[in-house]
N, C-alpha and C positions, 0 to 999 in steps of 0.2 A: 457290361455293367449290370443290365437283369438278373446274371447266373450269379454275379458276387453279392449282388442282395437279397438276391430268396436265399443266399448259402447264409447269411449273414443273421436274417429272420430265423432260418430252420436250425441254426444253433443254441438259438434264445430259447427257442419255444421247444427243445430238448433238454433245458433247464426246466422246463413246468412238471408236474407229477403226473407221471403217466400210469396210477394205479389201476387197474383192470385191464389194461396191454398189454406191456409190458414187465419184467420182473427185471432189473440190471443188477449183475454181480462184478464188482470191480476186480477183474484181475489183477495180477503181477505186469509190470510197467504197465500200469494205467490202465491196460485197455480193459474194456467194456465190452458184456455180451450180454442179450436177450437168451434164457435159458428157462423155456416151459413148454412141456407137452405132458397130457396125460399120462395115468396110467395105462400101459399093454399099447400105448403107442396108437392108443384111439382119443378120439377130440373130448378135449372138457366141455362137458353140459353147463358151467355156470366157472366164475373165479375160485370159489372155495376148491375146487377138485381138480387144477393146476399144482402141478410139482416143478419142485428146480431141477433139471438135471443139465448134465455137460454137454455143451454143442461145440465147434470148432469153431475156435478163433478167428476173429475178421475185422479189419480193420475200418469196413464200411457199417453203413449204417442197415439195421435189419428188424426187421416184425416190426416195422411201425405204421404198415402204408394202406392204405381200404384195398379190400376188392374192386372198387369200380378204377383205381391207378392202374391198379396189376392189369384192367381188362384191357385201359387204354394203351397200356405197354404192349400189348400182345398186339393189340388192333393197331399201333402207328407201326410194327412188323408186318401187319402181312397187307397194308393199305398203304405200304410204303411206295417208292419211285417203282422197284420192280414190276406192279403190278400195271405200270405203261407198255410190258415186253411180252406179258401174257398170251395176247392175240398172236402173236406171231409168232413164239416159241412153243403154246398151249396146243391153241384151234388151229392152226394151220395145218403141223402136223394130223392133226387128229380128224379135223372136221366138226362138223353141226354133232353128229349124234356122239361121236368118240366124245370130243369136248366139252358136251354138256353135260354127260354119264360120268365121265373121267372124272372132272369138277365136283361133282355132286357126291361120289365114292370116295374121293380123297379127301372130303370133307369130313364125314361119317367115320372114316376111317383114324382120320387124325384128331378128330376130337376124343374116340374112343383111346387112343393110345396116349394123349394126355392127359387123358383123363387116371389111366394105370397108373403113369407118373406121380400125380399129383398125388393119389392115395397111399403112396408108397414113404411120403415124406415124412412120416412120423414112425417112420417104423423098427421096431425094437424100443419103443422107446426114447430115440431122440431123433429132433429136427436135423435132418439134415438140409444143407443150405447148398451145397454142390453137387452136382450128376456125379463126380468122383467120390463124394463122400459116401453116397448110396450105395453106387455098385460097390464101395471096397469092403460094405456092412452085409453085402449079402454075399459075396463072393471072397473076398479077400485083399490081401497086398498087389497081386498084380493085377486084377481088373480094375484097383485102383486108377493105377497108372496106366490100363490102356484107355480106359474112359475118358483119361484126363490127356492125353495124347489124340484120340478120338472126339471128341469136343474141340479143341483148339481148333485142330486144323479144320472142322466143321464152322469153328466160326471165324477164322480166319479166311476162309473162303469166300464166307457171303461179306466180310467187310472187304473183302477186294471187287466183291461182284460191285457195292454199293458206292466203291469209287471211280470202277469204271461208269457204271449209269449216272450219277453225281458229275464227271466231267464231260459225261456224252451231251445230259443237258443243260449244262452248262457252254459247249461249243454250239448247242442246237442254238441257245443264246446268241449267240455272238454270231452265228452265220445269218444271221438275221438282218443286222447292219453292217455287214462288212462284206463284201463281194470278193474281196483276195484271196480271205482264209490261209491269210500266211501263217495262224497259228495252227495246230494239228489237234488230236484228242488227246496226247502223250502230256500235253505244255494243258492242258486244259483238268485233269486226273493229278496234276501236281499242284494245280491252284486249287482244286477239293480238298486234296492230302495237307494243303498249310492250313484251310481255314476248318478241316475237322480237327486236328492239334490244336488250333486256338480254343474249340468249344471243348477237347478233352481238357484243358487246363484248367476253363475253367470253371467245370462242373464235375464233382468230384466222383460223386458215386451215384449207383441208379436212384436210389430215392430222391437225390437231389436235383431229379429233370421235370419235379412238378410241373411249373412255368409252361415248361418247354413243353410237354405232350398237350397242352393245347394248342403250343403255334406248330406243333407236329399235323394235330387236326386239322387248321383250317388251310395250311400248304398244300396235305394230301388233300382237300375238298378243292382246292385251288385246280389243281391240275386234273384230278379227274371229271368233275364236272366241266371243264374247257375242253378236256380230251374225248368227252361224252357229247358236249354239245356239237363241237366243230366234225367230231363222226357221222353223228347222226346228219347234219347241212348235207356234208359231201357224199353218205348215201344215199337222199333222195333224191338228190341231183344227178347221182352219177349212173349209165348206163346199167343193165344186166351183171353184178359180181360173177367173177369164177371160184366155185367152192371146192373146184375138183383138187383131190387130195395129189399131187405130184409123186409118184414114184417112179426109179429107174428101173428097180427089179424087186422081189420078193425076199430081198434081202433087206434091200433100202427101204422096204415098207417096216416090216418087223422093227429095225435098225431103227426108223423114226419115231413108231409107236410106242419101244420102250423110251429112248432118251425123253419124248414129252413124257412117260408116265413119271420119271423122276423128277422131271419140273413141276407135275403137278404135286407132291410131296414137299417138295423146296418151298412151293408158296403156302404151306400153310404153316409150316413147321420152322420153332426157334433154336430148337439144339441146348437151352438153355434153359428149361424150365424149374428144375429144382430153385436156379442162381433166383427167377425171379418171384416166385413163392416163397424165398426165404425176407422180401421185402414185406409181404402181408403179415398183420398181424394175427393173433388169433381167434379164432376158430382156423388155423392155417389152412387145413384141407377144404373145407367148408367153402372157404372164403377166392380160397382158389377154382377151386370147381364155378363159382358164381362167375367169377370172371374169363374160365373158359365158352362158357355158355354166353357170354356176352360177346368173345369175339367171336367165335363159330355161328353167331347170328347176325346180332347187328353189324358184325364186323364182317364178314365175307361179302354185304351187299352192294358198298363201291366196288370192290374187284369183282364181282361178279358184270354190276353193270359196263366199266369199262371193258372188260373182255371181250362180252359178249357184242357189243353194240361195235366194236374196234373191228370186230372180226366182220359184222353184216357189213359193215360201211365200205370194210375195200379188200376181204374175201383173203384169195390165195396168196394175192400181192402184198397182206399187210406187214410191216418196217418191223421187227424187234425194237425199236422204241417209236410206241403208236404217234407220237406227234410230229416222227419224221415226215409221215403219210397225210397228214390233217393238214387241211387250209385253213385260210382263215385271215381275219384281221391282222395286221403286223404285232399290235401292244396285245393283246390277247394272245397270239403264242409266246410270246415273250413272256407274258406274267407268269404262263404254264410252265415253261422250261425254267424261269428262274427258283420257282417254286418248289418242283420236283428236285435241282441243286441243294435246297436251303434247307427240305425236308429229309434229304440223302445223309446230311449231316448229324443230322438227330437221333434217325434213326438206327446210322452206322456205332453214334453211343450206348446203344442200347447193346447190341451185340460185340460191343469192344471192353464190356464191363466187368467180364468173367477176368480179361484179361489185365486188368487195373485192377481189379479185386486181389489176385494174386500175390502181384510186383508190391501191392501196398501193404497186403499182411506180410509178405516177405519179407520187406526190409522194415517194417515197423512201423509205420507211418501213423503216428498215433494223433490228437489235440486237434485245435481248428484247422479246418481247411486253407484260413486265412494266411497260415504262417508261414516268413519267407519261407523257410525251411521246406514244409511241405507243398507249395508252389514252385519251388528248383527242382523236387524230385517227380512234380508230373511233367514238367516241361523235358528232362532228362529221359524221363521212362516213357510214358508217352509219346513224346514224340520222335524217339524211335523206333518205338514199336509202328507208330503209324509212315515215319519215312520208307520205313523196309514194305511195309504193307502195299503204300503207294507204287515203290519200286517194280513189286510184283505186278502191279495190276496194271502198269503201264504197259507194261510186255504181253496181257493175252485180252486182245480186242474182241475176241468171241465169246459176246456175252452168252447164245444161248446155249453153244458147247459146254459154258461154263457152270451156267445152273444146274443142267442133267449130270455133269461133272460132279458139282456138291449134294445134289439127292444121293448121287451111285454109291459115294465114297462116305459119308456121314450122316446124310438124313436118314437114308435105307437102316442103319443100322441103329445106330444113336435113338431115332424117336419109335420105331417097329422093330427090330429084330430085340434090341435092348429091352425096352418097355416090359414087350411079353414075356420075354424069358426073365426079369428078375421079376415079376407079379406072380410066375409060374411057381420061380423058388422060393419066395417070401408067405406065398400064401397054399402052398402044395398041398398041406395037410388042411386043408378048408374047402380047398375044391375037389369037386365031382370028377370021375374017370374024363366025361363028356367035356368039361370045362378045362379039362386038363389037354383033351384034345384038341383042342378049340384052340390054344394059345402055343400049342407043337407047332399047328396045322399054319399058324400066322407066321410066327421062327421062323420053316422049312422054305415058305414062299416069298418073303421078303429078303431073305437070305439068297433063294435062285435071280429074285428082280433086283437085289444090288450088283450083283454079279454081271448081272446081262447087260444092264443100265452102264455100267462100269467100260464092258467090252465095245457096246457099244458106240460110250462118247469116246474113247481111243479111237475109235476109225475113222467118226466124223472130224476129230480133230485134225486127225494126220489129214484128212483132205483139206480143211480148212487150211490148212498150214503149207500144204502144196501148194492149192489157188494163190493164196498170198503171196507166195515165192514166185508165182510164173508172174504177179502181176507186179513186182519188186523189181523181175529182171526185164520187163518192157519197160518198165520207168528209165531204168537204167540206161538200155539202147536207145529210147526216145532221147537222154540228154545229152547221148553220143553222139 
């Protein structure tokens, strides 16, 4: 009811005159675009020195949103449910000094190379609104289409990651009052998957999650301050942690160190940045930059504190979802776990948006959100798209194979290898021999860490997949 009347209000107040915004040029069948960026593809100093020029067509809504949305979009990403799994896919692996440095690097690291992103979105001259529209302006026709193949499945990943953790705390719920546990996580990751379709239905496109990125805020304050406080309880209570980092051999050492370094990449990074700087309006780069610097500060400081405090509390033992490990009052894990469910939803729209953005410039989807018509085509397109998603993610319970998985295969490349090599070609003739090396030097080693990250979660998979199998076939004997 909420999502249908902010859609209902933000249709109205799109009728008001949005003179110094926005500029709208009415297309052919109806649609409507936002089409201004300076000249040479640098920011206007004032309205007067705004030009019209052509951007690609979209069926969503774009350049209308402040920077401080854009930051909270970024910040309810990386302060979402995942950052419960930290501890124990992060620090564990890694330890106190790995995990504090690692953190601290991939921080530095990632704001630098969204930051390449972000200055890149004006360039040549027009706004580009997708990671596909970019690479295909500096590279061509088919980096088009591998970027845009590369993306998807980068964020069709983390929405599967956000359905498995969405039904995990969701079961953490229920195993709460229920001692049978006749339901599993599979039947728990299908009741995520119905009620993320209900809030794709009915929330049309990213600008229209205003509402929502505050109940995005106080869910994730919800669960991480319970997961903070009931940590810190059961560490002072509890005996001497073990911090000792477990390995079998020097293979499984290296093997662990990379997979956590690609989860540390996975937590900071959207795969999606262009999609959501083309909601800000102008001064677009400007305004974007303000909101990266907003999450990379005030936004890293929950994930930081749960990580770190998940990890002192209970060491080498700590659960990939911190509140499996935390005690505590019954209605106080309860509110956490519901919380992190309600939040998983929200957040999974953010990175489901590229992919509705598509399907809806595809077929046309033009006029209110309100109309049967285009309420039959999200229920239609949506929510197949999320049934098949669900599908997948009931089938791979390994959430933190899974993260190092989506670093190795999309983040690695997509937000680091990408970034600097189209900043290298877009801006060649600007930069310094030295800065030229500088941005090789990043290419060459992010390119060897996807690879490794890559090899690596293949091995731990297959064992994970082994285990599972040997404890599939004692299930079995046991009901023989």
């Amino acid at each position: 009811t909420l999502a249908f009347i902010d859609i209902f209000v933000e249709e109205n107040k799109q009728e008001e005159d949005q003179q110094g915004e926005t500029v709208w040029l009415f297309q052919e069948e109806g649609k409507s675009e936002p089409n201004m960026v300076a000249d040479n593809g640098d920011e206007p100093d004032d309205d007067n020195n705004k030009l019209t020029l052509h951007v690609p067509e979209t069926s969503h809504q774009i350049s209308t949103d402040s920077w401080f949305q854009a930051g909270f979009v970024l910040t309810t990403g990386i302060n979402s449910v995942f950052v419960l799994g930290y501890s124990g896919t992060i620090m564990v692996p890694l330890g106190w000094v790995g995990g504090v440095v690692g953190l601290l690097l991939a921080t530095a690291i990632s704001l630098y190379a969204n930051m390449l992103v972000a200055k890149l979105h004006e360039f040549d001259g027009k706004r580009h609104i997708r990671y596909r529209d970019l690479a295909g302006q500096i590279y061509g026709r088919e980096a088009y289409y591998i970027t845009w193949a590369l993306q998807y499945v980068n964020l069709f990943m983390i929405n599967i990651g956000y359905l498995i953790l969405g039904g995990s705390a969701l079961k953490a719920f229920y195993v709460l009052f229920n001692e049978e546990h006749t339901l599993k996580l599979p039947h728990f990751i299908a009741i995520e998957g119905v009620v993320c379709i209900l809030f794709a239905i009915s929330t049309p496109h990213l600008s229209s999650l205003r509402i929502w990125l505050g109940c995005s805020t106080v869910l994730s304050l919800i669960y991480i301050i319970v997961a903070c406080v009931l940590a810190t309880k059961d560490g002072l209570n509890a005996p001497p942690r073990d911090y000792t980092i477990h390995w079998t051999s020097t293979t499984s050492r290296i093997f662990s160190t990379i997979g956590a370094s690609a989860n540390l990449v996975f937590a900071f990074n959207t795969g999606m940045l262009p999609e959501i700087q083309a909601t800000v309006r102008q001064p677009a780069v400007k305004n974007m930059l303000k909101a990266l610097y907003f999450q990379f500060s005030v936004g890293v400081v929950p994930m930081y504190a749960v990580t770190f405090i998940g990890y002192w509390a209970y060491g080498s033992s700590t659960a990939t979802y911190l509140l499996n490990s935390a005690t505590g009052p019954l209605w106080v894990k309860a509110s956490a776990n519901i919380s992190a469910f309600l939040q998983s939803v929200i957040a999974l729209h953010i990175f489901a948006s590229p992919a509705y953005e598509y399907l809806d410039t595809k077929f046309g989807i033009t006029g209110s959100a309100l109309k049967l018509q285009n309420i039959a085509f999200r229920i239609l397109a949506r929510g197949s798209y999320l049934t098949i998603s669900t599908l997948v993610s009931a089938m791979l319970p390994f959430l933190g194979d899974f993260e190092s998985l989506t670093g190795a295969l999309s983040t690695f490349p997509l937000t680091f290898i990408l970034a600097n090599h189209m900043f290298l070609m877009a801006k060649k003739n600007k930069l310094s021999s030295l800065q030229q090396s500088w941005h090789w030097l990043n290419v060459g080693f992010f390119a060897l860490m996807s690879v490794a990250a890559t090899v690596t979660d293949e091995d731990e998979g297959v064992a994970d997949i082994e285990i599972t199998n040997s404890g599939l076939l004692r299930d079995v004997h046991a009901l023989r």
